[in-house]
TIVO-2410 file (N, C-alpha, C; in nm, 3 decimals):
# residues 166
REC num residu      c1      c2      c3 atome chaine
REC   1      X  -1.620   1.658 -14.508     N      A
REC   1      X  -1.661   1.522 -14.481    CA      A
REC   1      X  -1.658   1.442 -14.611     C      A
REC   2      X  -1.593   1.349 -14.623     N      A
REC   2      X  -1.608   1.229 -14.749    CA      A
REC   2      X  -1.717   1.161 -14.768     C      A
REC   3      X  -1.766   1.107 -14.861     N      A
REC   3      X  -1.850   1.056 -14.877    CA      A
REC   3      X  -1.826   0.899 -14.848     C      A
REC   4      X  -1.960   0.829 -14.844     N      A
REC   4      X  -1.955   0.644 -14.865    CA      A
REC   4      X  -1.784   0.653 -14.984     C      A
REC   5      X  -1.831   0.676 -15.090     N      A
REC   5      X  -1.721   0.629 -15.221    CA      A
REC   5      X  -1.607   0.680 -15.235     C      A
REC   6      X  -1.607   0.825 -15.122     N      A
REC   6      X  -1.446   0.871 -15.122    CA      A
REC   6      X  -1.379   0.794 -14.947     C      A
REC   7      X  -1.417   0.711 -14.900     N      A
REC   7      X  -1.398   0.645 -14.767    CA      A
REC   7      X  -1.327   0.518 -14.853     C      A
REC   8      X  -1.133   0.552 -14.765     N      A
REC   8      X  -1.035   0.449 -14.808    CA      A
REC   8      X  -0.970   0.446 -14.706     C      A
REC   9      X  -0.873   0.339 -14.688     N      A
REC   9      X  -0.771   0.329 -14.582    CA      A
REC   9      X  -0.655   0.288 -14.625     C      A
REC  10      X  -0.571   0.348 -14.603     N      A
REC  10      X  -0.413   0.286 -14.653    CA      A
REC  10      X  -0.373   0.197 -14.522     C      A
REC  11      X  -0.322   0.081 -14.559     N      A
REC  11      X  -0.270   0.008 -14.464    CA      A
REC  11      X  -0.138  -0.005 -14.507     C      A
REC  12      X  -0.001   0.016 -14.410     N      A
REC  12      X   0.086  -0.034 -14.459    CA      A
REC  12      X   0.152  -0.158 -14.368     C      A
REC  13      X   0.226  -0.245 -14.458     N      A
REC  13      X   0.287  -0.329 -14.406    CA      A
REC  13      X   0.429  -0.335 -14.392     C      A
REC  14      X   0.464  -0.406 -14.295     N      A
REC  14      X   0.629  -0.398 -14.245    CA      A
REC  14      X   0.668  -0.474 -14.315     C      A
REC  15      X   0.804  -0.423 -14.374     N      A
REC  15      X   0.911  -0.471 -14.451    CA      A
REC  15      X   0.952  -0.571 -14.334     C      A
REC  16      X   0.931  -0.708 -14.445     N      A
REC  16      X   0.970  -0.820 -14.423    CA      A
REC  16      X   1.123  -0.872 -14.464     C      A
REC  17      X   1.223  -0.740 -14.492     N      A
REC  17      X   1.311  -0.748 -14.536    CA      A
REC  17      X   1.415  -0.858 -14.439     C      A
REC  18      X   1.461  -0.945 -14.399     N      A
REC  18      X   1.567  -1.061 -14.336    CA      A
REC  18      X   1.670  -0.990 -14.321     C      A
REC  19      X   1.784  -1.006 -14.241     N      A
REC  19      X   1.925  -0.933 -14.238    CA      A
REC  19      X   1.954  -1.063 -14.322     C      A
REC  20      X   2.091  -0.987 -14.350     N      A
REC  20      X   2.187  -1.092 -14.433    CA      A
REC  20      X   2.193  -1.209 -14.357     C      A
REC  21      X   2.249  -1.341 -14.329     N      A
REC  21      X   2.259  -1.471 -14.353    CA      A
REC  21      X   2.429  -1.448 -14.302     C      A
REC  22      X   2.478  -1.425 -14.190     N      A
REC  22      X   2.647  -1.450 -14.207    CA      A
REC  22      X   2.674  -1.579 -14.275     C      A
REC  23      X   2.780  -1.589 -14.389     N      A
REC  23      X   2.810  -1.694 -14.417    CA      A
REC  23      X   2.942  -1.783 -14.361     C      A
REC  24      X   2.937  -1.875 -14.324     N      A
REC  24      X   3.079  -1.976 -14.248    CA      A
REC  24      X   3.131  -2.038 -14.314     C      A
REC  25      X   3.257  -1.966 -14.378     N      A
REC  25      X   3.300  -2.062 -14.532    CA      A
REC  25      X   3.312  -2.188 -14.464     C      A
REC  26      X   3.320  -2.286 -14.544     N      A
REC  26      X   3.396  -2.388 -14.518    CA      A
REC  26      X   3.492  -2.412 -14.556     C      A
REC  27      X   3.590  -2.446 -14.463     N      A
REC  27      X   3.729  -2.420 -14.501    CA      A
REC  27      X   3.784  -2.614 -14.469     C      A
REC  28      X   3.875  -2.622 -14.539     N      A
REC  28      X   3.936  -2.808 -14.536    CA      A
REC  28      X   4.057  -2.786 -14.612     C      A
REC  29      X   4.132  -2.876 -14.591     N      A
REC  29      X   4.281  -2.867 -14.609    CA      A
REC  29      X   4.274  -2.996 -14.740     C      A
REC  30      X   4.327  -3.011 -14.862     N      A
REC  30      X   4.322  -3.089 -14.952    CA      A
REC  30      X   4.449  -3.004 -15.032     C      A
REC  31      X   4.568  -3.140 -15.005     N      A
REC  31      X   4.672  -3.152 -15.045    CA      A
REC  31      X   4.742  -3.007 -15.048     C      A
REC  32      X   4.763  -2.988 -14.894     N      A
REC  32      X   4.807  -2.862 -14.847    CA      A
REC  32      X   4.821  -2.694 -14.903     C      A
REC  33      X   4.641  -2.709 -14.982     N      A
REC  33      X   4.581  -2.599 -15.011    CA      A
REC  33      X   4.463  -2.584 -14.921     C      A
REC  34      X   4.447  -2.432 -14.882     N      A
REC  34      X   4.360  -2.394 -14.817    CA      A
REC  34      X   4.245  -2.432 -14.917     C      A
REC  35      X   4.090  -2.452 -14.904     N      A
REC  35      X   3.997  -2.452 -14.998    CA      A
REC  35      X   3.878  -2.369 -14.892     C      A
REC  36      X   3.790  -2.280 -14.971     N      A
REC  36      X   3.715  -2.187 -14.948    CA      A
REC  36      X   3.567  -2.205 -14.972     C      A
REC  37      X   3.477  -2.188 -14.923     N      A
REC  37      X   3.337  -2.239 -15.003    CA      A
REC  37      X   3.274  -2.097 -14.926     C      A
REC  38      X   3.152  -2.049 -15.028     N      A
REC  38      X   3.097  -1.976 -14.969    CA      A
REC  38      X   2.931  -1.987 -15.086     C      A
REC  39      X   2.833  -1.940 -15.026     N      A
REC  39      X   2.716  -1.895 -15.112    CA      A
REC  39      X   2.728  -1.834 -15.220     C      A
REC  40      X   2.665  -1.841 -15.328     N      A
REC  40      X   2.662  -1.730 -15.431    CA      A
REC  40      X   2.515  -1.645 -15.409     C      A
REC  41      X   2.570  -1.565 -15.450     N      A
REC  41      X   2.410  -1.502 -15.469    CA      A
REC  41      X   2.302  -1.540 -15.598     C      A
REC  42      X   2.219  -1.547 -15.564     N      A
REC  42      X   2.119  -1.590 -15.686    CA      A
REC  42      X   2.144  -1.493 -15.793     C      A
REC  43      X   2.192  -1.589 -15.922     N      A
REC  43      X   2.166  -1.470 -16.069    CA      A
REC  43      X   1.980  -1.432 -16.079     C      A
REC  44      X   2.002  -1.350 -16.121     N      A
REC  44      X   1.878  -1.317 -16.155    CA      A
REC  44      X   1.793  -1.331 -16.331     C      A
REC  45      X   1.733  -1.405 -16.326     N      A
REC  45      X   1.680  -1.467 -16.478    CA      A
REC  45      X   1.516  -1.375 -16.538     C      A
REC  46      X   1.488  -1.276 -16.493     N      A
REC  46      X   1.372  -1.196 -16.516    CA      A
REC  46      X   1.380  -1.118 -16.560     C      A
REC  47      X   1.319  -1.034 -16.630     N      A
REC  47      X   1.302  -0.860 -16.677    CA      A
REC  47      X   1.198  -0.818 -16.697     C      A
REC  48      X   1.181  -0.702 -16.624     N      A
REC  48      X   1.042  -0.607 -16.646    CA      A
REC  48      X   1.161  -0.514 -16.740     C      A
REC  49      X   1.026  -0.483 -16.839     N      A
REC  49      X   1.030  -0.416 -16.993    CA      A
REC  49      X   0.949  -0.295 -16.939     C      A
REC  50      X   0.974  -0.203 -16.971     N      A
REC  50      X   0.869  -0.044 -16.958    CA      A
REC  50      X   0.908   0.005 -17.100     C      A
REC  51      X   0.751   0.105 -17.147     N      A
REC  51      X   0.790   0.160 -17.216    CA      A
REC  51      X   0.735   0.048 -17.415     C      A
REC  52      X   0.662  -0.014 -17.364     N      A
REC  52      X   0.582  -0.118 -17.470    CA      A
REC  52      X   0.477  -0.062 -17.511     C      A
REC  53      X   0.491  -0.037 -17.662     N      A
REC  53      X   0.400   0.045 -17.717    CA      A
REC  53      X   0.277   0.010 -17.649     C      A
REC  54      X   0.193   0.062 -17.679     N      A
REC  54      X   0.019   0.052 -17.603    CA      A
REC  54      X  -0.069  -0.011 -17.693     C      A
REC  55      X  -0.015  -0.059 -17.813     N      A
REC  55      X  -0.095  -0.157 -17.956    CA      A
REC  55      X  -0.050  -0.302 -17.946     C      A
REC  56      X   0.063  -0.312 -17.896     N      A
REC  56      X   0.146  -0.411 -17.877    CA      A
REC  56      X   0.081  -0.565 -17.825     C      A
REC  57      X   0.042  -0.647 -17.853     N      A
REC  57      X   0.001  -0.796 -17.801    CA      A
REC  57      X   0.115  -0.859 -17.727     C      A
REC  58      X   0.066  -0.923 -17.659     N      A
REC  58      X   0.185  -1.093 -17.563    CA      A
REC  58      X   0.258  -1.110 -17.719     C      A
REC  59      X   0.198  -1.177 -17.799     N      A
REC  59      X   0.241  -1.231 -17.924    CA      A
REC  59      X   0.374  -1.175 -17.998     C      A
REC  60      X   0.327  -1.040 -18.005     N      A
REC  60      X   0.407  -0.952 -18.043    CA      A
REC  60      X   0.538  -0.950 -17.988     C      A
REC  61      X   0.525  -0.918 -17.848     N      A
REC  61      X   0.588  -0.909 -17.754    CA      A
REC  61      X   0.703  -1.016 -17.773     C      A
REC  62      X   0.660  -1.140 -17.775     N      A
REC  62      X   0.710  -1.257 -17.762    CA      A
REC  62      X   0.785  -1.270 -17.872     C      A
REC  63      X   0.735  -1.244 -17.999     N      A
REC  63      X   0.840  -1.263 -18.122    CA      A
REC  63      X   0.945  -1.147 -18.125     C      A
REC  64      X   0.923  -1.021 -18.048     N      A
REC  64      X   1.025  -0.960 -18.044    CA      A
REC  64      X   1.180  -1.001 -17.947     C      A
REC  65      X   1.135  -1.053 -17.790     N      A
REC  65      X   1.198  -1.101 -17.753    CA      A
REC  65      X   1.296  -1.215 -17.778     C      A
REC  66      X   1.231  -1.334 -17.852     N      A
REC  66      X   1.250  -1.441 -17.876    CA      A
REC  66      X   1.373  -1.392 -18.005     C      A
REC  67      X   1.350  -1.315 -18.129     N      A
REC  67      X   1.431  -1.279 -18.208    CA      A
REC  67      X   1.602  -1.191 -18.141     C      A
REC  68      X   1.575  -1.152 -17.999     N      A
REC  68      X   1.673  -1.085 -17.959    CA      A
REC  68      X   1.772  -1.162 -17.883     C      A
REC  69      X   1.683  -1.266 -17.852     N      A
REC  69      X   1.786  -1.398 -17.792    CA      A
REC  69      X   1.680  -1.478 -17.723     C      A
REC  70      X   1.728  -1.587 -17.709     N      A
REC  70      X   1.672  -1.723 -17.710    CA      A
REC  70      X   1.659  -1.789 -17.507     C      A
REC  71      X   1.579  -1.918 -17.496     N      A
REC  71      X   1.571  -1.917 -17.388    CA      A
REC  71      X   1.484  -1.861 -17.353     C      A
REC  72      X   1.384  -1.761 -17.400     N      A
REC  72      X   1.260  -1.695 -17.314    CA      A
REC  72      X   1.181  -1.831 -17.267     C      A
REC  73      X   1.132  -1.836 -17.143     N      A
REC  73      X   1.042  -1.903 -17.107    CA      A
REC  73      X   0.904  -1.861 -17.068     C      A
REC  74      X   0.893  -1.732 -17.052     N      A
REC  74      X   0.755  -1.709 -17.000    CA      A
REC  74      X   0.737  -1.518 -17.054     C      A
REC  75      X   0.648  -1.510 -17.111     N      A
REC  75      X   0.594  -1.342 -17.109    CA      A
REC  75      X   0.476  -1.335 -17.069     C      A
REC  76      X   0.441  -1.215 -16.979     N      A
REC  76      X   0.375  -1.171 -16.911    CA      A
REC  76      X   0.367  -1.042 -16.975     C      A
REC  77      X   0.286  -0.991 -17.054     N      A
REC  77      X   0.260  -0.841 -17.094    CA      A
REC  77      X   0.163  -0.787 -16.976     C      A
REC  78      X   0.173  -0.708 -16.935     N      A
REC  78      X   0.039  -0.668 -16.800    CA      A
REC  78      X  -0.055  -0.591 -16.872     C      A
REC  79      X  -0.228  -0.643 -16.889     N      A
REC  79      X  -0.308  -0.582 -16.965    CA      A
REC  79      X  -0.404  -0.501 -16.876     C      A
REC  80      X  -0.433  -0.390 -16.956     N      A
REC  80      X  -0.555  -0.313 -16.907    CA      A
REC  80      X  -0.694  -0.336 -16.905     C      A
REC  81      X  -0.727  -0.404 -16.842     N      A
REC  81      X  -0.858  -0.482 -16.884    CA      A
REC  81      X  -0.985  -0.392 -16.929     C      A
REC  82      X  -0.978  -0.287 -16.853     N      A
REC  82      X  -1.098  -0.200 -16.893    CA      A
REC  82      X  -1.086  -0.159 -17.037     C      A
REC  83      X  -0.994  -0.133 -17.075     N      A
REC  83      X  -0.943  -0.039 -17.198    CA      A
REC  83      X  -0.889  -0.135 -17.307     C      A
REC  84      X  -0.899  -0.295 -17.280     N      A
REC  84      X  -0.823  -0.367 -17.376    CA      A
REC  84      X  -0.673  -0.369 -17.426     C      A
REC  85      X  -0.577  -0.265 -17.370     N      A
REC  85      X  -0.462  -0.251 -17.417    CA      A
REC  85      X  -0.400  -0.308 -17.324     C      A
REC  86      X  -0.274  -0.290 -17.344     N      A
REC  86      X  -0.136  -0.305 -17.204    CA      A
REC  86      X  -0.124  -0.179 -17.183     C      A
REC  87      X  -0.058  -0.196 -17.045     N      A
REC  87      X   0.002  -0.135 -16.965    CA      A
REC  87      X   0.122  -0.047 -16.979     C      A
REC  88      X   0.188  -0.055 -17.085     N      A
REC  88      X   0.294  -0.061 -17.149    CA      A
REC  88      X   0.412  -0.101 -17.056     C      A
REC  89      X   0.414  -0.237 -16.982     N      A
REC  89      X   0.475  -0.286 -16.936    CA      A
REC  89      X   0.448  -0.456 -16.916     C      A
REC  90      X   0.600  -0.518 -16.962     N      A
REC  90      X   0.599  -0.693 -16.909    CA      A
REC  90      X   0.693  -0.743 -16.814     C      A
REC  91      X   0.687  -0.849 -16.810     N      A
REC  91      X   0.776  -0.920 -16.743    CA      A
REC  91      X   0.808  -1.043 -16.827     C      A
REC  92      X   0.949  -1.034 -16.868     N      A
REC  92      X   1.002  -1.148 -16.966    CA      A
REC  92      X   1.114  -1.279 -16.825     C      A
REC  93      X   1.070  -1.378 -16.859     N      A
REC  93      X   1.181  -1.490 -16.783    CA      A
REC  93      X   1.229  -1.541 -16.907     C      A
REC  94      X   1.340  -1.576 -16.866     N      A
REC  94      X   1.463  -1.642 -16.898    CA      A
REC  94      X   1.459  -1.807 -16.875     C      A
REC  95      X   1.556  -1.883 -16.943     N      A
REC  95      X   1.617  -1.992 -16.856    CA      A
REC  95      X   1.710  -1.970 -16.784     C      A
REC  96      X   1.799  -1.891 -16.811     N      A
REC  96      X   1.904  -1.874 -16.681    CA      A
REC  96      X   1.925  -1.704 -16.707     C      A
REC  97      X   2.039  -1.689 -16.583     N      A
REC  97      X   2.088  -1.545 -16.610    CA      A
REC  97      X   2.210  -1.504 -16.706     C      A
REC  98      X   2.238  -1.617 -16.795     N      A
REC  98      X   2.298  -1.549 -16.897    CA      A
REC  98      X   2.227  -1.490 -17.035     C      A
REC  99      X   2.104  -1.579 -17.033     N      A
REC  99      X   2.020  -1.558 -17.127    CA      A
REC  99      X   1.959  -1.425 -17.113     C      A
REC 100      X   1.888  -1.397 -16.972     N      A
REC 100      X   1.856  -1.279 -16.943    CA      A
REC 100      X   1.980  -1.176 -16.939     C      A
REC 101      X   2.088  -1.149 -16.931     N      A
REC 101      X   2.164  -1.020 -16.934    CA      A
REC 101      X   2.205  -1.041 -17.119     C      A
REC 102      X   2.181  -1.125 -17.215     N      A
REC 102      X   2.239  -1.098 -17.297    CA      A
REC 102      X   2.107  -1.004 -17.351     C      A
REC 103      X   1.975  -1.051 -17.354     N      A
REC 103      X   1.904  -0.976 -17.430    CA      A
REC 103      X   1.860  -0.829 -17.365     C      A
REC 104      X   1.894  -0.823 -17.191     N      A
REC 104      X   1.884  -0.655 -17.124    CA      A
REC 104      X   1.983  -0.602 -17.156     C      A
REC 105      X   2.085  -0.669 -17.244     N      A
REC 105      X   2.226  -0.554 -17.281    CA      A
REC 105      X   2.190  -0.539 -17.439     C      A
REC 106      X   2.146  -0.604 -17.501     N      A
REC 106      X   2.065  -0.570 -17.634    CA      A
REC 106      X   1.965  -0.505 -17.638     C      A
REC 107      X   1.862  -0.470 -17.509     N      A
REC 107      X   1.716  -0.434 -17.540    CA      A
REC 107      X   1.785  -0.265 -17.444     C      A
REC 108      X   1.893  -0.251 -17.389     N      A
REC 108      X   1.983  -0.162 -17.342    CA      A
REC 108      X   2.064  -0.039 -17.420     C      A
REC 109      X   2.048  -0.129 -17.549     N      A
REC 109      X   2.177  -0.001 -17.623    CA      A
REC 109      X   2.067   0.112 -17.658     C      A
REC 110      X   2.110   0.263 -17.683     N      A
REC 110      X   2.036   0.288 -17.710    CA      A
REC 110      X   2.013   0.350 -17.848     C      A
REC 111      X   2.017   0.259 -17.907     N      A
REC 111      X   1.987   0.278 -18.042    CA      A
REC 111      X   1.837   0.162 -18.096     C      A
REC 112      X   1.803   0.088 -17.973     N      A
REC 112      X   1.722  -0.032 -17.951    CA      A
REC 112      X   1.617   0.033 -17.939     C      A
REC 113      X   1.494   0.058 -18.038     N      A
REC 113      X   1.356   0.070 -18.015    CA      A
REC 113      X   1.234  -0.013 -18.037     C      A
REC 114      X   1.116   0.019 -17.969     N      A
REC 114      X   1.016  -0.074 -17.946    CA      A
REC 114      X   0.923   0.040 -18.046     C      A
REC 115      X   0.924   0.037 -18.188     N      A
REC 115      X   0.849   0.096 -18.223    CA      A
REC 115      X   0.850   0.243 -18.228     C      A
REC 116      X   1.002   0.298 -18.190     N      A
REC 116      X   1.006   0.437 -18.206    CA      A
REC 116      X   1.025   0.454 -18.020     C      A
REC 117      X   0.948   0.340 -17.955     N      A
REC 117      X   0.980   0.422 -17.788    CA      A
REC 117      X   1.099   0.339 -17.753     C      A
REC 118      X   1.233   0.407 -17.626     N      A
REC 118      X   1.328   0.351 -17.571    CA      A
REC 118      X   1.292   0.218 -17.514     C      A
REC 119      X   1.335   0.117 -17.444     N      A
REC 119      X   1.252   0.060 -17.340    CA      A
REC 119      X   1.332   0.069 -17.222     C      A
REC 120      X   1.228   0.047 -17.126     N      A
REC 120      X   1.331   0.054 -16.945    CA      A
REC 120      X   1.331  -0.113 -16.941     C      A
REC 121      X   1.460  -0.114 -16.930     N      A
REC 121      X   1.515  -0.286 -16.888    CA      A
REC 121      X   1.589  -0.293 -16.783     C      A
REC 122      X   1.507  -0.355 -16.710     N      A
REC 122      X   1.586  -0.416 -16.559    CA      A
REC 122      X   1.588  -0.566 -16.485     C      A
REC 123      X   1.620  -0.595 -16.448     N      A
REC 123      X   1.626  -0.712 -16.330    CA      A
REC 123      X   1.514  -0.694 -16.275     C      A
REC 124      X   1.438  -0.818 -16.278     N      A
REC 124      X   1.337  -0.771 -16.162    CA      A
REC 124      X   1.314  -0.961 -16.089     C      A
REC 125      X   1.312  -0.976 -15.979     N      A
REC 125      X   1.315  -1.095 -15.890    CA      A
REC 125      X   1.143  -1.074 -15.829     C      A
REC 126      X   1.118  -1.140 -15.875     N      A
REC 126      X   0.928  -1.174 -15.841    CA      A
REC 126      X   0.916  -1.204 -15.638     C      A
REC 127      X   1.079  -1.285 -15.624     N      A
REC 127      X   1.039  -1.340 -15.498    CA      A
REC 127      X   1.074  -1.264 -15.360     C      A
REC 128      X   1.138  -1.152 -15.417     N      A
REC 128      X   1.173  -1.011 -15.334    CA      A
REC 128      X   1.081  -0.948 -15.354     C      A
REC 129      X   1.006  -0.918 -15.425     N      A
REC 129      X   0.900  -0.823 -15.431    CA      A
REC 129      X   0.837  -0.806 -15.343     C      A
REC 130      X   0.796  -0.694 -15.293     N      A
REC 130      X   0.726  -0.691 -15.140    CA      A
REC 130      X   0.607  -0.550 -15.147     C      A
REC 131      X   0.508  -0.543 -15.113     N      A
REC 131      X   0.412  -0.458 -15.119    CA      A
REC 131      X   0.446  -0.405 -14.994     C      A
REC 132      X   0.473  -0.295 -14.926     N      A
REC 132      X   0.452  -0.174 -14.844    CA      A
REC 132      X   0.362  -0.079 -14.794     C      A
REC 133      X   0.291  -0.099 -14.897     N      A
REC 133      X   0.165  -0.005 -14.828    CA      A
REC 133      X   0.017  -0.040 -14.944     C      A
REC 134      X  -0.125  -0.046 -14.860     N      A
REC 134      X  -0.207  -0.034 -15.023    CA      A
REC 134      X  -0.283   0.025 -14.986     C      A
REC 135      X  -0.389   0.101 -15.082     N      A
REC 135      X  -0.510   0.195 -15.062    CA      A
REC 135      X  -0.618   0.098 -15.086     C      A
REC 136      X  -0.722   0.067 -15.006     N      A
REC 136      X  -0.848   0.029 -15.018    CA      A
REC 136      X  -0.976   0.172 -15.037     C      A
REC 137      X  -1.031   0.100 -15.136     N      A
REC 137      X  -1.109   0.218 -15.176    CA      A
REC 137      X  -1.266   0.184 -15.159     C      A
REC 138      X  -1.345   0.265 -15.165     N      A
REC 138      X  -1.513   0.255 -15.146    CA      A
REC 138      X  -1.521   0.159 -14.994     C      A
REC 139      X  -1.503   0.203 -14.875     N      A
REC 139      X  -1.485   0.118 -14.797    CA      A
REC 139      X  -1.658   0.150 -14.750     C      A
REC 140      X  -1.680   0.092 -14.611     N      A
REC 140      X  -1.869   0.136 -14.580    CA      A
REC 140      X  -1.804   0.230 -14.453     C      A
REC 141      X  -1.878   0.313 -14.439     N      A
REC 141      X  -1.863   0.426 -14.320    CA      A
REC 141      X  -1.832   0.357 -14.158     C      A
REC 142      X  -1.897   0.234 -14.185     N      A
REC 142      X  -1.860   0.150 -13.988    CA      A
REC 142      X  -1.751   0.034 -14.013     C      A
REC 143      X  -1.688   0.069 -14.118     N      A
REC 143      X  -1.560  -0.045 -14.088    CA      A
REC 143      X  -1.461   0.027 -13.999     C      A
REC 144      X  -1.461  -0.110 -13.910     N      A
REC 144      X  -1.318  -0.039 -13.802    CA      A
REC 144      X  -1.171  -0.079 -13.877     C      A
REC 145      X  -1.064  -0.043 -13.779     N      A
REC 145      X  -0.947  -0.117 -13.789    CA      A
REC 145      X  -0.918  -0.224 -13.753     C      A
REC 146      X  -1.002  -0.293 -13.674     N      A
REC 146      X  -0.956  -0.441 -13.637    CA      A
REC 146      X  -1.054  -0.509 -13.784     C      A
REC 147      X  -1.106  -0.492 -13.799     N      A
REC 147      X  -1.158  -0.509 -13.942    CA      A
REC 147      X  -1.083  -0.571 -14.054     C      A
REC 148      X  -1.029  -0.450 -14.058     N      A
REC 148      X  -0.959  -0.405 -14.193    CA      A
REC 148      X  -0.809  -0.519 -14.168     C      A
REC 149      X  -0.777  -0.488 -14.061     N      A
REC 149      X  -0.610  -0.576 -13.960    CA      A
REC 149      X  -0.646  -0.784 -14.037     C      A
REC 150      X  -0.807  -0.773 -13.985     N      A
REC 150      X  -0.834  -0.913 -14.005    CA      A
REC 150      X  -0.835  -0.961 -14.100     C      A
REC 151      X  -0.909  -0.858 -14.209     N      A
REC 151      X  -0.890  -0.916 -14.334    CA      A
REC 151      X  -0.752  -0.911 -14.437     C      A
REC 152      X  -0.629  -0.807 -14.382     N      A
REC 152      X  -0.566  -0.859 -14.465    CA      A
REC 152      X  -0.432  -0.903 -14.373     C      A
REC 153      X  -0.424  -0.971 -14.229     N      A
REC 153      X  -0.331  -1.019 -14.170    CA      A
REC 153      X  -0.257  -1.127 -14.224     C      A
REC 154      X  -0.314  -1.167 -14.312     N      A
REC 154      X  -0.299  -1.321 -14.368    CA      A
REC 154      X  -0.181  -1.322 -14.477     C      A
REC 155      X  -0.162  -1.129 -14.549     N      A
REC 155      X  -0.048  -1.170 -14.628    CA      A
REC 155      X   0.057  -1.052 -14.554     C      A
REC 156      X   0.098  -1.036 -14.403     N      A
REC 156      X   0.190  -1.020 -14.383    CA      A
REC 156      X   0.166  -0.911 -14.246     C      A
REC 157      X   0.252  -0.873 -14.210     N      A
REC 157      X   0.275  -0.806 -14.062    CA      A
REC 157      X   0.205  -0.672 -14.089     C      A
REC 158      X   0.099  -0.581 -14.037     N      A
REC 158      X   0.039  -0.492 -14.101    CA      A
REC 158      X   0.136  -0.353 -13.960     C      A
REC 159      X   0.195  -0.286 -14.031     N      A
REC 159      X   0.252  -0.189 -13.857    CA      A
REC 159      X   0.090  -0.117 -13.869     C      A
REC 160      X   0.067  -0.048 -13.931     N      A
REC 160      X  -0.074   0.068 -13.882    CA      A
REC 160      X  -0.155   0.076 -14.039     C      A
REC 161      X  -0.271   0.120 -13.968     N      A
REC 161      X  -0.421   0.084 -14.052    CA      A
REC 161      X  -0.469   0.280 -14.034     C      A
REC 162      X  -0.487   0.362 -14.144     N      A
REC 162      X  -0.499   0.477 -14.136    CA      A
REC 162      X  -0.635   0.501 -14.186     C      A
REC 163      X  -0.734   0.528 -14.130     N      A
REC 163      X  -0.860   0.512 -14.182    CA      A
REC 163      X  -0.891   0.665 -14.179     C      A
REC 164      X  -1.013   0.733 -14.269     N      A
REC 164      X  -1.017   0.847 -14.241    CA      A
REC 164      X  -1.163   0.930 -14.183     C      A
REC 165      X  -1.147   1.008 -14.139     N      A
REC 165      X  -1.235   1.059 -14.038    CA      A
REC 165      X  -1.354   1.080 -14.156     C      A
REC 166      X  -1.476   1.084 -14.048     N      A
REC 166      X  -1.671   1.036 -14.129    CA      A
REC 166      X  -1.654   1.208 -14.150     C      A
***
């Protein structure tokens, strides 16, 4: 039997993933050339950094980036609040996506260190990001599932609520 403080529920939520979008080129005749139009796909202008020393400040952070190429607009170091450090992970934006692939193919080679550690550099799109499942923890022994459904319906389609036996 669990106690009050070991009583959690994982809820997961349904991938809100969209099918593709068929696209309908547009097609028009101008001076008896076919002409073609279609969507591009969004470049991607972000990077999550892994692998940031654990002494490391935003500040820091920021003058390292900024020296590797230009255009940073925003750092996000993710801090540990209990412990005062980071995470050893950020999220750097760009102004565009050339700015961002020049400095993930520089922060890429691997001869590129953060202090002696490699770093993990990737693409990362904030507005795809999607949570799948979360653990709620210290829950009270009489919470139901319609409960649990109510309070977090609000950020997305929940398929099942797994609560665990008293």
């Amino acid at each position: 039997m669990r106690s009050r403080k070991d009583r959690a529920a994982s809820v997961k939520q349904a991938e809100s993933v969209k099918p593709a979008e068929p696209v309908q080129p547009n097609e028009s005749k101008e001076e008896g050339k076919k002409v073609t139009c279609s969507r591009a796909q969004e470049k991607q202008h972000c990077l999550f950094i892994g692998n940031i020393p654990k002494h490391w400040t935003e500040d820091v952070l920021r003058e390292m980036v900024e020296a590797i190429g230009v255009g940073v607009t925003k750092v996000d170091l993710v801090m540990n609040t209990y412990r005062g450090c980071n995470k050893h992970f950020a999220f750097v934006e760009y102004r565009d996506h050339d700015r961002a692939k020049y400095s993930k193919e520089k922060m890429s080679d691997p001869t590129f260190k953060l202090d002696g550690n490699a770093p993990t550099v990737t693409y990362y799109n904030p507005s795809a990001s999607q949570v799948n499942s979360i653990y709620v923890k210290n829950l009270p022994n009489n919470v139901t599932e319609d409960q649990l459904r109510r309070l977090f319906e609000h950020h997305g389609k929940i398929n099942t609520v797994d609560l665990p036996t008293p």
